[in-house]
TIVEX-711547 format. One record per residue (C-alpha): x, y, z; residue in one letter. Coordinates in nm, 4 decimals. Example, Ala and Ser with C-alpha at 12.3 -4.5 7.8 and 13.67 -1.06 7.14 Angstrom:
! TIVEX-711547
SITE         x         y         z  res
SITE    1.2300   -0.4500    0.7800    A
SITE    1.3670   -0.1060    0.7140    S
! end
This chain:
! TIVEX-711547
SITE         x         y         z  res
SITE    0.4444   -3.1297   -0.0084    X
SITE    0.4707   -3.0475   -0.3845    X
SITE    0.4510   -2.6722   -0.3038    X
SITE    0.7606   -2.7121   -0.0723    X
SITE    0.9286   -2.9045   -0.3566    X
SITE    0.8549   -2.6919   -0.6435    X
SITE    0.9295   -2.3381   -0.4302    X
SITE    1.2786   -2.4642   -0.2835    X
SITE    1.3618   -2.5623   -0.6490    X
SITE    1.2688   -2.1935   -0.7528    X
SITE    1.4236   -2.0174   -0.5045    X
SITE    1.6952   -1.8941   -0.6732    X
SITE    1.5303   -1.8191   -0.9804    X
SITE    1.3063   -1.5823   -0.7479    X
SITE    1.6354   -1.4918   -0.5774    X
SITE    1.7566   -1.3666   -0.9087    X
SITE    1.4637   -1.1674   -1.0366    X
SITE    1.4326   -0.9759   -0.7473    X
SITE    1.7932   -0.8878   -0.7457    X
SITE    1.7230   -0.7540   -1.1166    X
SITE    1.4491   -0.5940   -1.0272    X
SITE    1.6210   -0.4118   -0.7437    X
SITE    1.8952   -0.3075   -0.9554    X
SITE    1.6899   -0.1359   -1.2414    X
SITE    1.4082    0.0602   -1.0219    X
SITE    1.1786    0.2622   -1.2179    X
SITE    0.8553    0.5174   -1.1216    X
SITE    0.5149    0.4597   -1.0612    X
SITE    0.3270    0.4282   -1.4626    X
SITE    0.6997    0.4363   -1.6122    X
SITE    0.7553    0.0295   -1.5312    X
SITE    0.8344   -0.0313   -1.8772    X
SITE    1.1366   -0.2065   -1.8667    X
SITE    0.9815   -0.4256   -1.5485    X
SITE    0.6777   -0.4443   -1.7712    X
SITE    0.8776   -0.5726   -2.0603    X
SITE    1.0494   -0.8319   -1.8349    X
SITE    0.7515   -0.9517   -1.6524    X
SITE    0.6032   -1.0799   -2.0074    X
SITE    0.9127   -1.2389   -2.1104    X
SITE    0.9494   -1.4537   -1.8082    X
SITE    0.5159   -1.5115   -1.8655    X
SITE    0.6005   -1.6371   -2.2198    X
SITE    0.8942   -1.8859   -2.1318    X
SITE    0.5852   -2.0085   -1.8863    X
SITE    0.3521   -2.0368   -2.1489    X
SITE    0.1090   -1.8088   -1.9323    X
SITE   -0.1521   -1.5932   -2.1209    X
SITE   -0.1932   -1.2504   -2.0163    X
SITE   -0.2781   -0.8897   -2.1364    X
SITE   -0.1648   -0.5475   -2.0333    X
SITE   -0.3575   -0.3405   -1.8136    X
SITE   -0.3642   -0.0080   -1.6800    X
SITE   -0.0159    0.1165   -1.8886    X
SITE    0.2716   -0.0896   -1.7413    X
SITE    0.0612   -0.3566   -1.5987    X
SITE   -0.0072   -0.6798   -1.7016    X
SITE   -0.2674   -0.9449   -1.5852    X
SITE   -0.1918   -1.3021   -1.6393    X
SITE   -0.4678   -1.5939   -1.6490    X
SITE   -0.4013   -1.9000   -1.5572    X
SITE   -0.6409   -2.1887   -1.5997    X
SITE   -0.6589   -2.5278   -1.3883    X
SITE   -0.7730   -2.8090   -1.4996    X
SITE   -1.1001   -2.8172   -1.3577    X
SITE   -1.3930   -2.5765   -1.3378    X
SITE   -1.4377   -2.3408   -1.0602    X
SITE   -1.3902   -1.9677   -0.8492    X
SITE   -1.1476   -1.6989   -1.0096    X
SITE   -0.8956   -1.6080   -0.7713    X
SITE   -0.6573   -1.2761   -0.8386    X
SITE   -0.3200   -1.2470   -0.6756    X
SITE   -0.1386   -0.9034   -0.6595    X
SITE    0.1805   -0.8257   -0.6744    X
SITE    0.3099   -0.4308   -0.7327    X
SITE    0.5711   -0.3630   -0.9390    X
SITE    0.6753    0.0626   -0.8743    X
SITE    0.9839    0.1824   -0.7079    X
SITE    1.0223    0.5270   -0.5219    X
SITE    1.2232    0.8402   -0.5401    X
SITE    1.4631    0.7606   -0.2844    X
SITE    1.8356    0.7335   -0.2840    X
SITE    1.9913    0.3622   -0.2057    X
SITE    2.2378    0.3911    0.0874    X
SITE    2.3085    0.0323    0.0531    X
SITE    2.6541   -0.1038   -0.0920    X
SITE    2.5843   -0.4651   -0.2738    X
SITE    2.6149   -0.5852   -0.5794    X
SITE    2.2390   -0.5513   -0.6687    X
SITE    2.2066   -0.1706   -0.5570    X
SITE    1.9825    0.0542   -0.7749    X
SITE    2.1985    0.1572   -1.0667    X
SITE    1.8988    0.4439   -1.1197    X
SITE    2.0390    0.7682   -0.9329    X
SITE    1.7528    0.9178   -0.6502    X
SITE    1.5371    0.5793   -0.7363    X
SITE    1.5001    0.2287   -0.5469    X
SITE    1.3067   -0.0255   -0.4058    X
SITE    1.2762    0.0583   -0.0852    X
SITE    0.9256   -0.1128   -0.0093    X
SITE    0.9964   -0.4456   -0.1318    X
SITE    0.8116   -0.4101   -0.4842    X
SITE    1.0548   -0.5765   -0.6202    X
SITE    1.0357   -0.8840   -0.4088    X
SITE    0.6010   -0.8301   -0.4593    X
SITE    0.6886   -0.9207   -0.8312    X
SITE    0.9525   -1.1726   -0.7882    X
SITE    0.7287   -1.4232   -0.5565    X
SITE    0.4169   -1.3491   -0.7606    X
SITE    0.5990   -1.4539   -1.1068    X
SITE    0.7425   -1.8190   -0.8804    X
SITE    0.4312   -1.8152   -0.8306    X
SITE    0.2986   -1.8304   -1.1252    X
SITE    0.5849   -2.1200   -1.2468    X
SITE    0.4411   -2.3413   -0.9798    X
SITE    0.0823   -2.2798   -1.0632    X
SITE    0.1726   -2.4117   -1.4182    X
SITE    0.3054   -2.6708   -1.2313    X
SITE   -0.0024   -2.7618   -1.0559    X
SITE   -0.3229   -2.6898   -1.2900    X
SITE   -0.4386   -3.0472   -1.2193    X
SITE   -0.4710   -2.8983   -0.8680    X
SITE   -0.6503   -2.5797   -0.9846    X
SITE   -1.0208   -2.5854   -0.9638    X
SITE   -1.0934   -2.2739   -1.1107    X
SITE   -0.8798   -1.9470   -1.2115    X
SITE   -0.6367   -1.7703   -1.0986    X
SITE   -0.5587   -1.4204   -1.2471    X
SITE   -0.2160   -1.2361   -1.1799    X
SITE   -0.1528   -0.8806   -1.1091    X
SITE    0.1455   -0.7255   -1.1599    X
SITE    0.0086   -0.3695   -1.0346    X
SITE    0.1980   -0.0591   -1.1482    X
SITE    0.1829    0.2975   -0.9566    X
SITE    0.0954    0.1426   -0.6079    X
SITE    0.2935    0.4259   -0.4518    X
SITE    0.1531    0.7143   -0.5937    X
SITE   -0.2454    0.5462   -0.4603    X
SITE   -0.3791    0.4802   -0.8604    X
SITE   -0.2368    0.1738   -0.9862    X
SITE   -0.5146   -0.0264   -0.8196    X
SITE   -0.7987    0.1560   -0.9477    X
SITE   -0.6504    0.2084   -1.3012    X
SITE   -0.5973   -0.1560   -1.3476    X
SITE   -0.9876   -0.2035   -1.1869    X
SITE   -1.0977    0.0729   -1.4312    X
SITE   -1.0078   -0.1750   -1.6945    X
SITE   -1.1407   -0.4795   -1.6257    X
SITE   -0.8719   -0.6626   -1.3664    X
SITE   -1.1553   -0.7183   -1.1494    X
SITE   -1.4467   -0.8651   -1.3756    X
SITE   -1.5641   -1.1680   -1.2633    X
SITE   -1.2966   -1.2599   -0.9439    X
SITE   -1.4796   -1.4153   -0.6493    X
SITE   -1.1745   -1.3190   -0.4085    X
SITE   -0.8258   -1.1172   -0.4195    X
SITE   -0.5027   -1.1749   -0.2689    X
SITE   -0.1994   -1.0003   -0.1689    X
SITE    0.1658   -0.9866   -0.0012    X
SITE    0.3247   -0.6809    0.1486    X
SITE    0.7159   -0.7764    0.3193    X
SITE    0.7273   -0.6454    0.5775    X
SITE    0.9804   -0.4799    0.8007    X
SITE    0.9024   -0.4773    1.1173    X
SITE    0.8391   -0.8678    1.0994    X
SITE    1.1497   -1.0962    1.1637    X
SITE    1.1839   -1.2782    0.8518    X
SITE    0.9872   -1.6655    0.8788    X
SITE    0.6833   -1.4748    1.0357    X
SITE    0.3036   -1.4031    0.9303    X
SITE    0.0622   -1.1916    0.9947    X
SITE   -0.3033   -1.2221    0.8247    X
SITE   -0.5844   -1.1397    1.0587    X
SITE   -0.9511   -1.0111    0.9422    X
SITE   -1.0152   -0.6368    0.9980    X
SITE   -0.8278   -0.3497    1.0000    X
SITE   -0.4777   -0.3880    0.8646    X
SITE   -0.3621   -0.0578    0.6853    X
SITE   -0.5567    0.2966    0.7587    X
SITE   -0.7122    0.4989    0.5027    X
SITE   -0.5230    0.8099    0.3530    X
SITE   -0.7034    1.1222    0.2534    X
SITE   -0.5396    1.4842    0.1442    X
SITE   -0.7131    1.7888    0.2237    X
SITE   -0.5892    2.1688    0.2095    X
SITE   -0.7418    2.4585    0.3975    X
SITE   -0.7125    2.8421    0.2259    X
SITE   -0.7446    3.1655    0.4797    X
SITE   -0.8097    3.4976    0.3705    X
SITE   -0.7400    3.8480    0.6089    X
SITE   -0.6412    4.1394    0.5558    X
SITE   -0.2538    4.2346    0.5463    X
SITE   -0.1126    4.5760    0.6691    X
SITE    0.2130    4.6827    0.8204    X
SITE    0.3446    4.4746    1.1517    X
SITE    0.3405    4.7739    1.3395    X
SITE   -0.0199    4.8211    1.3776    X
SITE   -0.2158    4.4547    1.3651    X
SITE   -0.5073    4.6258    1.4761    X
SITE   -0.5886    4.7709    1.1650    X
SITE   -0.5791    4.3870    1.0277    X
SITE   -0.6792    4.0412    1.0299    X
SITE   -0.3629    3.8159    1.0661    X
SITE   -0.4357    3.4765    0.8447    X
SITE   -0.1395    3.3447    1.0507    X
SITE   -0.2662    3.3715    1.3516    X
SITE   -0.5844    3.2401    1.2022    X
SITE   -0.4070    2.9418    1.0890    X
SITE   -0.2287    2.8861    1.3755    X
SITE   -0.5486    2.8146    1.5916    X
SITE   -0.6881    2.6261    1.2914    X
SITE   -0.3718    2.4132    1.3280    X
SITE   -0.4174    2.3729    1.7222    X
SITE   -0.8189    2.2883    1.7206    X
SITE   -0.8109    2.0329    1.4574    X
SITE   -0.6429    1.8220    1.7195    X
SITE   -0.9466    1.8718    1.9126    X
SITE   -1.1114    1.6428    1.6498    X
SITE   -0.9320    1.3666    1.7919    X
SITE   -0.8232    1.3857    2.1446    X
SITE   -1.2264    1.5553    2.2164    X
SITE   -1.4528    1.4211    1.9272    X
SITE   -1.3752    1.0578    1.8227    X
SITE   -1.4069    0.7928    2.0389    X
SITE   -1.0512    0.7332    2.1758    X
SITE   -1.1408    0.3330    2.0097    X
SITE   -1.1136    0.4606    1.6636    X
SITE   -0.7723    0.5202    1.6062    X
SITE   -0.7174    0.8582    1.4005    X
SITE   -0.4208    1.0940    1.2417    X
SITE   -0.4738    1.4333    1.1420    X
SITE   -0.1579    1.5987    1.0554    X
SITE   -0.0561    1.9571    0.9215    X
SITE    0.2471    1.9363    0.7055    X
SITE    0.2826    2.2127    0.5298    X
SITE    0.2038    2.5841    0.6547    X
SITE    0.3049    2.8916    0.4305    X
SITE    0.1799    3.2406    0.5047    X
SITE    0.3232    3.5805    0.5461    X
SITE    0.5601    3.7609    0.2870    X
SITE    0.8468    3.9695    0.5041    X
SITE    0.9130    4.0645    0.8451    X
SITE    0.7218    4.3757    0.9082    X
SITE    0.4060    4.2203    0.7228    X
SITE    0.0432    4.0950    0.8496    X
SITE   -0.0127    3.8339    0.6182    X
SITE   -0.3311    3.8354    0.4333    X
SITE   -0.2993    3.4580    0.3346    X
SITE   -0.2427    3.1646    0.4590    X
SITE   -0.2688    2.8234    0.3210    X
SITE   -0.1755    2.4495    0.4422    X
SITE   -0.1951    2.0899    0.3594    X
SITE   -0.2251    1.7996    0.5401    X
SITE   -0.3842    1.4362    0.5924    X
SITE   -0.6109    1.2037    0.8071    X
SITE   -0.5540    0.8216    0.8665    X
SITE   -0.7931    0.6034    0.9615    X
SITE   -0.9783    0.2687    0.9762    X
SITE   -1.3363    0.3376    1.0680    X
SITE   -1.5294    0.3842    0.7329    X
SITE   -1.8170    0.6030    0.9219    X
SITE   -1.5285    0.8142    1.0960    X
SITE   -1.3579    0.8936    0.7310    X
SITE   -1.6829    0.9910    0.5972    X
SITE   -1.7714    1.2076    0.8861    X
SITE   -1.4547    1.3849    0.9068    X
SITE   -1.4500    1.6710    0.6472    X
SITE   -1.7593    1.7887    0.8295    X
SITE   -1.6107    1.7556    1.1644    X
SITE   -1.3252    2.0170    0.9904    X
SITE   -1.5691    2.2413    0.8419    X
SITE   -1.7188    2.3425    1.1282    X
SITE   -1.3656    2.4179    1.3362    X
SITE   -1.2558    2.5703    1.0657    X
SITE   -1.5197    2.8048    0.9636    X
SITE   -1.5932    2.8845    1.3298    X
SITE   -1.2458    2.9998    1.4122    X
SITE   -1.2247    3.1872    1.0926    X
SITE   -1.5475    3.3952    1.2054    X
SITE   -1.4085    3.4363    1.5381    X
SITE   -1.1252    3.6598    1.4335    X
SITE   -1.3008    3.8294    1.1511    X
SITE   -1.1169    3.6169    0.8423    X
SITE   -1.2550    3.3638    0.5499    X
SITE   -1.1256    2.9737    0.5498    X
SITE   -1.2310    2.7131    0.3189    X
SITE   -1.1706    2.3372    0.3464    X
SITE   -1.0466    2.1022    0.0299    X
SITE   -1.1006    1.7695    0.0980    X
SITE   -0.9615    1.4968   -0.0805    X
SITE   -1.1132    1.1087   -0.0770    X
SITE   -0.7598    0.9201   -0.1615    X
SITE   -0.7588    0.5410   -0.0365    X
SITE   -1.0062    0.3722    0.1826    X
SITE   -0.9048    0.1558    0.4666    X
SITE   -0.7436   -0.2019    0.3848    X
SITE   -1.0312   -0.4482    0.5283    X
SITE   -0.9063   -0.8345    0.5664    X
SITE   -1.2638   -1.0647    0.4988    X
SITE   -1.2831   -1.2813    0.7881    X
SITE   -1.3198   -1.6117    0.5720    X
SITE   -1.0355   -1.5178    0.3217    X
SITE   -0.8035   -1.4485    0.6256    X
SITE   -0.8688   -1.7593    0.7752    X
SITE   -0.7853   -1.9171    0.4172    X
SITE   -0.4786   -1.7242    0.4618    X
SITE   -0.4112   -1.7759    0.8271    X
SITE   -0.4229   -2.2169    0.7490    X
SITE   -0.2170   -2.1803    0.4526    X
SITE    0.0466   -1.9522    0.6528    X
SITE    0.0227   -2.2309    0.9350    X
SITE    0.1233   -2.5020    0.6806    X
SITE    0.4114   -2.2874    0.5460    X
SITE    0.5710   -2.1383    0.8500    X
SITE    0.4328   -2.3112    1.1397    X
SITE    0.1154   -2.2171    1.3801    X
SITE    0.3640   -2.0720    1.6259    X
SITE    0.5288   -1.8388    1.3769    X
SITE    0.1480   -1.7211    1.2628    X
SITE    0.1128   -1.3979    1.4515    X
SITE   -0.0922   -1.0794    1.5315    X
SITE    0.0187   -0.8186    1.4720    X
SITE   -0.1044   -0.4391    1.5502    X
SITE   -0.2504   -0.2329    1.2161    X
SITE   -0.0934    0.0329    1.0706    X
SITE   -0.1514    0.3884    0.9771    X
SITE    0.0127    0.3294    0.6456    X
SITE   -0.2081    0.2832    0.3508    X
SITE   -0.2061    0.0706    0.0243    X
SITE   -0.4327    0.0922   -0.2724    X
SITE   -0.4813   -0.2771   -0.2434    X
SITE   -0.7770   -0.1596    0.0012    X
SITE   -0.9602   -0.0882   -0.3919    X
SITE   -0.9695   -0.4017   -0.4920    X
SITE   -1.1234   -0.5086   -0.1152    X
SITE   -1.3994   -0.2797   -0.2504    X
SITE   -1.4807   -0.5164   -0.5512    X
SITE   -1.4015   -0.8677   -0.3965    X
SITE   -1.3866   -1.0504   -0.0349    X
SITE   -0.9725   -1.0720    0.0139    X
SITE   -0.7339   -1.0375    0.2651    X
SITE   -0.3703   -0.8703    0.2833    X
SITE   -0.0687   -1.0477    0.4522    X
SITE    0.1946   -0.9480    0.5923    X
SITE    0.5270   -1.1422    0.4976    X
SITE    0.8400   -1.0821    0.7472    X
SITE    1.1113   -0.9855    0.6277    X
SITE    1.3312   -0.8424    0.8746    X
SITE    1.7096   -0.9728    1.0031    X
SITE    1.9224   -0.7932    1.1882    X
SITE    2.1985   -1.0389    1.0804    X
SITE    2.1477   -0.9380    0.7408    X
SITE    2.1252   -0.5634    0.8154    X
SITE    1.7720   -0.6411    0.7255    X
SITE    1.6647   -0.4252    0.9823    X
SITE    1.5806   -0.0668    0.8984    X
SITE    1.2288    0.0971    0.7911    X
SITE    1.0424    0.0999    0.4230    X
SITE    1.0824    0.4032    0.2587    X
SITE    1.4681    0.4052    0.4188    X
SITE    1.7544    0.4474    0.1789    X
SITE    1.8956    0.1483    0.3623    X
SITE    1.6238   -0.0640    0.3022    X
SITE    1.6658   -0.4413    0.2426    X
SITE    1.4894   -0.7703    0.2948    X
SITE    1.6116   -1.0657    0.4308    X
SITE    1.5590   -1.3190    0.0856    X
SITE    1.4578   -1.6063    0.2470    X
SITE    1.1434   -1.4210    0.2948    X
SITE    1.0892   -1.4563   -0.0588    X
SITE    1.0647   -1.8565   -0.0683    X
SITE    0.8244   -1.8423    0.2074    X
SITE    0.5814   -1.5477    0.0283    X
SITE    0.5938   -1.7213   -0.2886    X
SITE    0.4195   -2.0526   -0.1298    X
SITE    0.1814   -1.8214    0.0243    X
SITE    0.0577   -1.7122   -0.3178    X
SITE    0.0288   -2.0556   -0.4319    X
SITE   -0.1076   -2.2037   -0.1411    X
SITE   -0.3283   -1.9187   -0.0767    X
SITE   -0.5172   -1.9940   -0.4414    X
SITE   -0.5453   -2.3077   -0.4014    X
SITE   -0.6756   -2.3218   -0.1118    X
SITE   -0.9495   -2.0668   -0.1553    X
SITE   -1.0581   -2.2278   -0.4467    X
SITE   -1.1540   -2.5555   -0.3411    X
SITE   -1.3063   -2.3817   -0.0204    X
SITE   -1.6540   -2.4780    0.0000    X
SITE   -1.6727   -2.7723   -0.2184    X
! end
């Protein structure tokens, strides 16, 4: 297959960028030298393209015949975390790396693009590029939407490696893949007075304490044990000394989940705990809910695009399922604008010490992974694009 040909030839060019990439990390809307880079390697291509959303950049590419607009998205941002790793390649950026596989996102998606060059007689249609800035901090997505990204694409595209895959491995299905991720904080006024006499008070510790215990009851009482959900506390403050009823308390925390009715339902579900306990022991609480990043949602018809061209690339056997996550990604915007799907790419070898969890210091990818996500791109385009004709 021309695909197979073309990607094998570029493997080490891919090889190579990604090991750049992973050596010279940089935040979320602060790309700029990955920015700069990206375009360079766009113009030796001959690709067109225009920035977007700061440090991003969206590249068109135009096949010989008419047809569809397909976008493929790659994200670009590191994170604040300190590489444990000892190569040659480590993050020369103190308390920054790659350690989601960003770096490799941007590396397939721009041997990607050199085979699509390669191939416009074999493009009906369009296919756009994204190389998405700020995924990690949830706004990348919607800044580069808020600007246009998304005008006029029939269907979207996109490759997370993945970690808990073994490398040469797929996973694609419709539905559910990634869980939503919303922020909310929760404020509880009493009334302090010494420790010695907390009858003359209303403890917003205690208060918060039993806020902190019922909210569970949201999930193990309220939701149907089918709809998976998270609702975690992590962060409590109250209380000033020892000898102190605290007047205040306040905490933060987050929900995770994959039904779209559940999400909406759920700051009223809180509400009424919270306001009802607060009553109860003679206090004030007030809820802050946050809306941060929907549910990523696989389109049945784009996965099974995806699924076939995975087939072709790695074998039917090596196509698998694999259980959704309560992670998140901001790739779940652009679902909102455009059928699409989200694939997960194995990348995990134990050989390789390939082995240990994103967002890990000691993060690393097995690089044959890359070879195999690049021809998904490709193949994934392609195929969509002459789908239904």
């Amino acid at each position: 297959m021309t695909i197979n040909r073309l990607a094998k030839q570029g493997k080490d060019y891919v090889i190579s960028l990604r090991r750049e990439f992973h050596k010279n990390p940089e935040a979320s809307f602060k790309e700029f030298n990955t920015s700069k880079r990206i375009k360079e390697e766009l113009d030796k291509m001959g690709i067109e393209y225009v920035p977007c959303a700061s440090t991003g950049v969206v590249a068109t590419i135009k096949g010989n015949h008419p047809g569809k607009t397909v976008a493929l998205r790659g994200d670009i941002d590191a994170l604040s975390v300190q590489e444990l790793n000892n190569m040659d390649y480590k993050s020369q950026i103190p308390g920054m790396m790659h350690a989601c596989g960003h770096d490799g996102h941007t590396s397939m998606l721009l041997g990607a693009a050199k085979i699509l060059c390669a191939l416009k007689d074999k493009i009906h249609g369009t296919v756009k590029l994204f190389f998405q800035p700020a995924e990690e901090i949830g706004e990348g997505a919607r800044a580069m939407i808020k600007e246009g990204a998304m005008d006029n694409v029939d269907s979207v595209f996109g490759i997370h490696l993945w970690s808990n895959i073994d490398a040469g491995k797929i996973s694609v299905e419709a539905g559910p893949r990634m869980a939503s991720a919303d922020w909310f904080n929760i404020k509880v006024t009493g009334k302090g007075g010494h420790g010695s006499a907390p009858h003359e008070c209303v403890d917003a510790l205690v208060v918060a304490s039993s806020i902190v215990t019922n909210l569970q009851n949201i999930v193990s009482r309220q939701v149907n044990p089918l709809d998976p959900l998270v609702l975690s506390i992590g962060m409590l403050n109250a209380g000033s000394r020892f000898n102190v009823i605290a007047e205040n308390a306040y905490m933060e925390g987050t929900t995770r989940c994959f039904n779209l009715e559940l999400r909406k339902e759920l700051p009223n579900m809180m509400e009424n705990i919270i306001t009802n306990i607060a009553n109860g022991y003679g206090a004030k609480a007030s809820l802050e809910y946050n809306f941060l990043l929907p549910p990523t949602i696989n389109d049945a018809k784009c996965s099974a695009i995806a699924e076939n061209a995975s087939s072709e690339i790695v074998g039917k056997n090596n196509v698998i399922k694999f259980e959704k996550v309560t992670g998140s990604e901001d790739f779940s915007f652009y679902l909102e604008k455009a059928p699409g799907a989200l694939a997960f790419v194995g990348c995990r070898n134990e050989e390789k010490c390939a082995c240990y969890s994103h967002h890990s210091g000691n993060f690393n990818i097995d690089e044959d992974a890359l070879e195999i996500g690049t021809k998904l791109y490709v193949k994934y385009a392609l195929d969509y694009l002459t789908s239904d004709k």
